[in-house]
C-alpha positions in Angstrom: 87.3 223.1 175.1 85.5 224.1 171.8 85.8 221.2 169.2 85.2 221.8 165.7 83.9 218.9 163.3 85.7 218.5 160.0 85.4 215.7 157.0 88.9 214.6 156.5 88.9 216.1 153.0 88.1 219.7 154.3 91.7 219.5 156.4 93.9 216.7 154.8 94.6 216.1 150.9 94.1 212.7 150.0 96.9 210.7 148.1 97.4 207.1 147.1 100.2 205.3 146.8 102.1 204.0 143.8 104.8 201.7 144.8 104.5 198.1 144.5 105.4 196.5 148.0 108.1 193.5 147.1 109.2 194.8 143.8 110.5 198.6 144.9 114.6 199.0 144.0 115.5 199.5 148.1 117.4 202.8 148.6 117.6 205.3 151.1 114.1 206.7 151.3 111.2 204.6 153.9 108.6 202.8 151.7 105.7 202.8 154.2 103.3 199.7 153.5 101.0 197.8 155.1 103.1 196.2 158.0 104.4 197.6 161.3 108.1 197.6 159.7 109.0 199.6 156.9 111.1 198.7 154.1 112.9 201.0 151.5 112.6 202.9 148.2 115.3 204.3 145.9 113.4 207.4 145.1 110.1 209.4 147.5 106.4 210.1 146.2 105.6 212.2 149.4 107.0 214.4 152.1 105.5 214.1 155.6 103.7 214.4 157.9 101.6 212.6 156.9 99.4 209.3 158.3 99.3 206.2 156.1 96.0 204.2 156.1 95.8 200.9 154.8 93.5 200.4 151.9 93.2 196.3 152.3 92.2 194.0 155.7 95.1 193.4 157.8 93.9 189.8 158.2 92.0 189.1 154.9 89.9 185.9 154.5 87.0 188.1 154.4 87.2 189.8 157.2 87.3 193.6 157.9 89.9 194.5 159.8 92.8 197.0 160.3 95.7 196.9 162.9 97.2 199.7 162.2 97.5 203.5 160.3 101.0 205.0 159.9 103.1 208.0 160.9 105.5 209.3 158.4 107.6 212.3 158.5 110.1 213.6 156.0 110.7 212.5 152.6 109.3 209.0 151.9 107.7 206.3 149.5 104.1 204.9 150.2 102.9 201.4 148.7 100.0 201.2 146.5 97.6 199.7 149.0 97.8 202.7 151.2 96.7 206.6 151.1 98.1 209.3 152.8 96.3 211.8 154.8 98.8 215.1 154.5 97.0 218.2 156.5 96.6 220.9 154.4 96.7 223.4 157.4 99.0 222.5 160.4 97.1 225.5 162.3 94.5 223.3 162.1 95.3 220.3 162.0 98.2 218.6 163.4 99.3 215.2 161.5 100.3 213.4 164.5 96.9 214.5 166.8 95.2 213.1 163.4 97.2 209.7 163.2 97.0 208.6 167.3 93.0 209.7 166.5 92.4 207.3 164.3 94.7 204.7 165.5 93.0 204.9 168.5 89.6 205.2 166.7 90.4 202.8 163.6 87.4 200.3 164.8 84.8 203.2 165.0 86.0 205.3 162.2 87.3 203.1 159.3 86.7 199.5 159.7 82.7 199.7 159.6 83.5 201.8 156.1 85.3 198.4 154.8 83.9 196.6 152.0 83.8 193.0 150.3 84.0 189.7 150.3 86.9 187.7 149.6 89.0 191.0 149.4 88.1 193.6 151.7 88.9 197.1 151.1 88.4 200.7 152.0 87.5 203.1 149.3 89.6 206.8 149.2 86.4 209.1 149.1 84.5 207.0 152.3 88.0 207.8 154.2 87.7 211.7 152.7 84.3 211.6 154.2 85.0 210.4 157.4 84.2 213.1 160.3 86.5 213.8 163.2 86.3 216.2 165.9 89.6 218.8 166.3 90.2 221.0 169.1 92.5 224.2 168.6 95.6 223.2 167.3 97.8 223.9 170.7 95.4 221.6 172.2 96.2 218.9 170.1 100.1 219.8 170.7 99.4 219.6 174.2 97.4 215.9 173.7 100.3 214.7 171.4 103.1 215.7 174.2 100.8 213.7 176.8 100.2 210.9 174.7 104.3 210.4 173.8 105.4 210.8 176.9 102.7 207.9 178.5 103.9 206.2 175.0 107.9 206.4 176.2 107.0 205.0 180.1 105.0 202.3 178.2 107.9 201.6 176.2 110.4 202.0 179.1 108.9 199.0 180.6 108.6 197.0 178.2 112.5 197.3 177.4 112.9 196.8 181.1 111.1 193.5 180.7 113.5 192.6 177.5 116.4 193.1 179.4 115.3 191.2 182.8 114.7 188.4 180.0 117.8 188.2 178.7 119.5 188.9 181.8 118.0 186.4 183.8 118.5 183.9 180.5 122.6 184.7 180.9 122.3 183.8 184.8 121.0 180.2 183.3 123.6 179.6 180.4 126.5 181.3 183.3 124.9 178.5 185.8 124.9 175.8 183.3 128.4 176.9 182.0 129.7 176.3 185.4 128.3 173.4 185.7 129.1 171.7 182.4 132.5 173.0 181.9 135.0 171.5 179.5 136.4 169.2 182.9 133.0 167.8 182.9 133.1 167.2 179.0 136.1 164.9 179.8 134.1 162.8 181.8 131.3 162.5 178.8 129.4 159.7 177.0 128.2 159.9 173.6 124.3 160.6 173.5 123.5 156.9 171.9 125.2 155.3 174.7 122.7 156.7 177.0 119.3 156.0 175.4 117.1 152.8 174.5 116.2 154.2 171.8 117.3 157.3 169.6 116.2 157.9 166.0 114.5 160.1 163.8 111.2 159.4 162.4 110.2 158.2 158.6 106.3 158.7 158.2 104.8 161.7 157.4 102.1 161.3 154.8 99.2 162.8 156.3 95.7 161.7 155.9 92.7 160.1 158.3 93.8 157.4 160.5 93.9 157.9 164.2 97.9 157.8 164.4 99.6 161.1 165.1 102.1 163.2 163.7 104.8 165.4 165.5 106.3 167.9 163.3 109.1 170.7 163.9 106.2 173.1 164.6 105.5 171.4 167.7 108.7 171.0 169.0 109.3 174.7 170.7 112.0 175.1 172.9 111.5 173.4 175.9 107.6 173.4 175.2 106.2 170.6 173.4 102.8 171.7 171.6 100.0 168.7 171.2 99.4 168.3 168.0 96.6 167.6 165.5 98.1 166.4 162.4 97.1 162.4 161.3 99.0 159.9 159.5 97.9 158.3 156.2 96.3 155.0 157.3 99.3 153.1 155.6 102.0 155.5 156.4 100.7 154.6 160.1 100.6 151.1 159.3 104.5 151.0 159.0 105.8 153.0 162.4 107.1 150.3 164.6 106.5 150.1 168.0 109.3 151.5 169.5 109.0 154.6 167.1 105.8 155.8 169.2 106.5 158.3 171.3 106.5 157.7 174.9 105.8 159.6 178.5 109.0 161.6 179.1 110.7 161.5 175.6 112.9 163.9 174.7 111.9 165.6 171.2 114.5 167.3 169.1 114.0 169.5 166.0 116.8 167.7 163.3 115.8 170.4 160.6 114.1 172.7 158.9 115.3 177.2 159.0 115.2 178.6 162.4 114.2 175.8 164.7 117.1 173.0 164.7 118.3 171.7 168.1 114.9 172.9 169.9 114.8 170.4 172.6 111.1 169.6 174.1 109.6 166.5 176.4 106.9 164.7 175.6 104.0 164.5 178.2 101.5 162.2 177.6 100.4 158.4 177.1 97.7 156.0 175.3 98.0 157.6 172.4 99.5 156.3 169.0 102.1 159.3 168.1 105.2 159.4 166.5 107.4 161.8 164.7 108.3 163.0 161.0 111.7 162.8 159.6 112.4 165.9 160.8 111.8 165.4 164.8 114.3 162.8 167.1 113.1 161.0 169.6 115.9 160.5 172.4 114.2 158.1 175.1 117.0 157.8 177.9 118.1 154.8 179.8 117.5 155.3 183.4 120.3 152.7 184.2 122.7 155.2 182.7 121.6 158.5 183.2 118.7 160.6 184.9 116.2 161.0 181.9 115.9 164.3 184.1 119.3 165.1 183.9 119.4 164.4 180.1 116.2 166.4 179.5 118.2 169.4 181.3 121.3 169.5 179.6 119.4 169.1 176.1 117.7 172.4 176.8 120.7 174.0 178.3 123.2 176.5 176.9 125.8 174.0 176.6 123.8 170.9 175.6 122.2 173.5 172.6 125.9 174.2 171.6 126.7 170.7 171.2 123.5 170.1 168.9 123.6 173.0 166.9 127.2 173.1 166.1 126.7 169.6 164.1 124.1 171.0 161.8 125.2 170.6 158.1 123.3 172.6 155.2 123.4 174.7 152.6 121.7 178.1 151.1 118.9 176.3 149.1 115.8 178.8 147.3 117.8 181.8 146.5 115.0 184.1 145.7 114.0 183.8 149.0 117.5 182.9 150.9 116.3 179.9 152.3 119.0 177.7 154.5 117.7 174.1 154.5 120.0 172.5 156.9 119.8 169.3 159.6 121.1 167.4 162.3 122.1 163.7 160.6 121.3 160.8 162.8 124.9 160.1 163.2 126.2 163.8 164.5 123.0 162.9 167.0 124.2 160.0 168.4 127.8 161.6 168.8 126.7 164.6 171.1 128.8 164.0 174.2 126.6 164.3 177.2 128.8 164.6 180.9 128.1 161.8 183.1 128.7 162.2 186.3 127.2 160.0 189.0 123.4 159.8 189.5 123.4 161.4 192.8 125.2 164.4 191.0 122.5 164.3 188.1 119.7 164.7 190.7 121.4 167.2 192.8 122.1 169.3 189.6 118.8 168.5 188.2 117.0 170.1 191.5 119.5 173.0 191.8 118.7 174.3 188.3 115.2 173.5 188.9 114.9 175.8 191.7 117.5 178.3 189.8 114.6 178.5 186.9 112.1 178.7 189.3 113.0 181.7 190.4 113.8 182.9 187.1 110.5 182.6 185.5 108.8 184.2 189.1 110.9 187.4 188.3 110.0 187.0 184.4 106.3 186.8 185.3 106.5 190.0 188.0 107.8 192.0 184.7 105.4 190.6 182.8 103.0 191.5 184.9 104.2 195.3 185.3 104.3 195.5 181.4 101.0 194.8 180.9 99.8 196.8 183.1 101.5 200.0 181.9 100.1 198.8 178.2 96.5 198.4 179.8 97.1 202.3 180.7 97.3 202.9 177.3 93.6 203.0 176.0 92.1 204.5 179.2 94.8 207.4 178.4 94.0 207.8 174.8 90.2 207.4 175.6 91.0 210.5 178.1 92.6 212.0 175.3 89.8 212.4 172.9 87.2 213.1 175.2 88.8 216.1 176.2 90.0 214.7 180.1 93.7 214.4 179.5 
């Protein structure tokens, strides 16, 4: 098939944008800026198609870089860190052949063309000189139909794999709510009852001493994340003893937007680490419950209810609608934990155990089978634009 080489300025008009990013009055028209979402604009510069290249690094720091270009179709605003490429001749050239081009050849075409040091940028007449290589315009049709309907199998599977996540997730909270059922909530015991020690941390002043920190960022959900952070050599000075964390403590987010009541256990020893204000330690008291058993119902469905339903705050930062809110030391010690005999604890311990086992071997096969319809993905596009698709 015959290809014809073209500068993009001999089959696209080049315009910038002019709408500032975060101060645009929203309305009913797409803004199109930088990032993979798009936000909104009360009034429209352009009408599509058209692709959107970014005029600025997608990482910064110096670095040249660019995740992404835009499609845009139909009437629409475009921030002032982007141009639009609008083909003056769809008999030529087809805007969406042109924008899965060069997203799929942003690296060879554009990036090397970016420029700078602290802020690195792409100039509007080296984009207008940049050549690609067009076949007849029903051959790019014909690519474009090809390359959206591998897109939609791609995308298929990867909602497959959302909804095995969140199905297999309500099997867990449906097992757990079976298990730990409001008759098992009668026969409970108040979290502080169970633990030799429960409290939040005090220290967080960080500086060079070899004491460290735990913060909310390293409590994830049932994944504790080592961290790095150091305590002030007389911040560290004042954690007691029993406020270092121990092998098999249970860590629990008391604060801070988005993350309270994450529940993680700590896996280590020999080191001198304790937590911020903002992270609990909970270290159970084997005499009176299976630190096991505790650690499960923490991280459950039902133990998350009973922690996040205690969290008191209120909308602080409104210019940026920021909820500070927390778990107070005294709502933690309060969360009723069911108790039933130790025998039960282990036997429910395993049986969930095994339960999430399986789980996480079905998560993995769709994991698996998503990425490698996404890995089809380049070799297709590559095919594309050589002509072999």
């Amino acid at each position: 098939m015959k290809h014809t080489i073209y500068k993009i300025r001999d089959v696209c008009s080049l315009v910038k944008g002019t709408y500032p990013t975060l101060k645009t009055e929203p309305g009913e028209y797409p803004l199109v800026v930088t990032a993979a979402y798009r936000r909104t604009a009360s009034t429209y510069q352009l009408e599509g198609p058209a692709v959107c290249v970014p005029l600025i690094s997608s990482t910064g720091h110096g670095d040249a870089a660019l995740h992404r270009v835009h499609y845009q179709d139909g009437k629409f605003a475009l921030a002032n860190l982007l141009v639009a490429l609008h083909p003056k001749d769809a008999s030529v050239c087809d805007a969406k052949y042109l924008y899965h081009l060069l997203m799929t050849k942003k690296d060879e075409y554009l990036v090397p063309l970016m420029l700078g040091t602290a802020n690195v940028s792409l100039k509007e007449k080296d984009i207008a000189n940049v050549e690609i290589s067009l076949p007849p315009c029903e051959e790019q049709r014909r690519i474009v139909a090809r390359i959206e309907e591998s897109t939609a199998k791609v995308e298929a599977g990867r909602e497959l794999r959302r909804r095995t996540v969140e199905e297999t997730e309500q099997i867990m909270a449906a097992e757990e709510r079976r298990i730990w059922n409001p008759d098992a909530l009668r026969d409970s015991r108040p979290l502080d009852s169970l633990t030799l020690f429960l409290a939040r941390g005090k220290q967080s002043e960080q500086g060079d001493s070899e004491h460290l920190l735990i913060k909310t960022q390293h409590v994830q959900q049932a994944r504790y994340i080592p961290t790095l952070m150091r305590l002030a050599p007389h911040a560290a000075a004042k954690v007691r003893p029993e406020a270092l964390v121990r092998d098999g403590d249970i860590l629990i987010a008391c604060s801070a937007a988005g993350c309270l009541g994450r529940v993680a256990r700590y896996r280590g020893d020999g080191l001198e680490i304790s937590t911020d204000t903002h992270v609990a330690i909970a270290r159970a008291n084997p005499v009176a419950v299976d630190p096991d058993y505790l650690y499960a119902y923490l991280r459950g469905s039902q133990g998350q209810h009973q922690l996040r339903s205690r969290e008191r705050g209120d909308w602080q930062r409104e210019k940026i609608g920021f909820r500070l809110t927390e778990l107070n030391l005294s709502d933690l010690r309060a969360v009723p934990v069911p108790i039933p005999r130790i025998p039960e604890q282990r036997r429910i311990v395993d049986y969930l155990r095994g339960l999430q086992e399986k789980v996480d071997a079905l998560k993995a096969l769709q994991d698996e089978s998503s990425k490698e319809l996404e890995a089809l993905m380049p070799s297709i596009l590559d095919k594309a634009f050589r002509g072999e698709l």
